[in-house]
N, C-alpha and C positions, 0 to 999 in steps of 0.2 A: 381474364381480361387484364392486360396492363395499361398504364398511363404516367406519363412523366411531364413535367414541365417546368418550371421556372419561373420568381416573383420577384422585382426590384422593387425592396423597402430601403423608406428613405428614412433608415434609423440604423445603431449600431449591430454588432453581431449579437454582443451582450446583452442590450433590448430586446432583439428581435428574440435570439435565447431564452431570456428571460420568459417571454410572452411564450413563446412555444411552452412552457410548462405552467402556465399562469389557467385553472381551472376556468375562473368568466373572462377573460381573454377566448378561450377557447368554445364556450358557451355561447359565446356571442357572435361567432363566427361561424359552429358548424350550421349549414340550414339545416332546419327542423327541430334544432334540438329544443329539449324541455328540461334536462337537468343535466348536472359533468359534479359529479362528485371524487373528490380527489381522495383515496385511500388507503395510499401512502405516497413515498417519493416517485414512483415507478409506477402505479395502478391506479385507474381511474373508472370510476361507472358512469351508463350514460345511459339516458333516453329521449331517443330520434323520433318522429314522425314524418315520415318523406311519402312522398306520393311518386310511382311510376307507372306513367302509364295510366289505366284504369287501377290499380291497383294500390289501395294507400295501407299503410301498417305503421303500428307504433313498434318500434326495436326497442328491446331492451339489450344492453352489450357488456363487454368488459375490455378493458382499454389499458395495454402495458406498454413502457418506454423498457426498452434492449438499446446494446449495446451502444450507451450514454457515452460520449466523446465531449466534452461541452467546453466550451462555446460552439463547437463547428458541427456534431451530428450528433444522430440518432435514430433507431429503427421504431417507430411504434406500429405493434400488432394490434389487431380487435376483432370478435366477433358479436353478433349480435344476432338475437332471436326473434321475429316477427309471429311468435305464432304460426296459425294456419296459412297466413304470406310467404313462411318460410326462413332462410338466413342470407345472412352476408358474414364473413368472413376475408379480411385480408389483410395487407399491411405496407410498409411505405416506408424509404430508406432515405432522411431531409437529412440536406447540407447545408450548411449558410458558409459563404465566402464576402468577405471584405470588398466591397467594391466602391473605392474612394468613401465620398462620405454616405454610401449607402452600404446596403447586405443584398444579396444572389441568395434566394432560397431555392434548391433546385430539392428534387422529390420523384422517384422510382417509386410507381408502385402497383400494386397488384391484388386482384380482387377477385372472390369467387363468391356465386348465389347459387341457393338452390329452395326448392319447394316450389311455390303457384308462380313464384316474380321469376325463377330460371324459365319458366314456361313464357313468359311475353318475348324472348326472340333477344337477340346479343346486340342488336341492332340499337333496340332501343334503349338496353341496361346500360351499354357501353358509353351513349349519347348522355342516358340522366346523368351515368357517373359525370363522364367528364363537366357538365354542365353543375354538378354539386361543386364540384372540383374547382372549380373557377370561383365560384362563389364563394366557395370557403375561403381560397386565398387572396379574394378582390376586398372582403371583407374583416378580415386577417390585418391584410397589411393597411390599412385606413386606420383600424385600432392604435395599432402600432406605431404607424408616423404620427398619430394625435397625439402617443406618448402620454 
């Protein structure tokens, strides 16, 4: 499954930067989550509880930043284990651009499941994502403009 889009924060590139790698920043944005442990500059663990569908699972994951460009990108991969719900594995190529006195976060990304959750249908994996997806960055960039 892919998914791309685009987030106008009204804060600099260097904040919004910043925040991208800012552990409860990022806590506090993705849904579900329950811990973001930072591991090193680059590596981060995590644990999600999301519900899809009938089907709800705690992940546990591991979470790396690639090819760090900074202030303007960065690729982060992850996967994550749900147990007998199964996996998610994928990852996400974010840009931030200047855009007068805001930042363009735009984000390519792509995602694969497998185990009992590849079994509810593309339909409706494809829908939570994107609906996670939103969430994340709706509540992302609110953090961020409160600065």
């Amino acid at each position: 499954m892919k998914m791309s889009g685009e987030q106008r924060i009204k804060a600099s590139v260097d904040r919004v930067w910043e925040a991208l790698n800012d552990p409860e920043v990022l806590k506090a944005s993705i849904p579900g989550c329950e811990s973001l442990e930072k591991k090193s500059d680059t590596e981060m663990a995590a644990t999600v509880t999301l519900k899809i569908g009938p089907v709800k699972a705690k992940f546990n994951g591991e979470v790396e930043l690639q090819n760090l460009n900074p202030p303007h990108s960065y690729t982060i991969v992850g996967e994550g284990k749900g147990g007998i719900a199964g996996f998610a594995k994928g990852g996400a190529d974010v840009t931030l651009t200047e855009d007068g006195n805001a930042t363009l976060l735009s984000y390519q990304a792509k995602a694969d499941v497998g185990g009992k959750i590849a079994q509810l249908g593309s339909r409706l994996i494809d829908s939570t994502s994107k609906k996670l997806a939103g969430e994340f960055f709706k509540k992302f960039g609110k953090i961020v403009e409160k600065g």
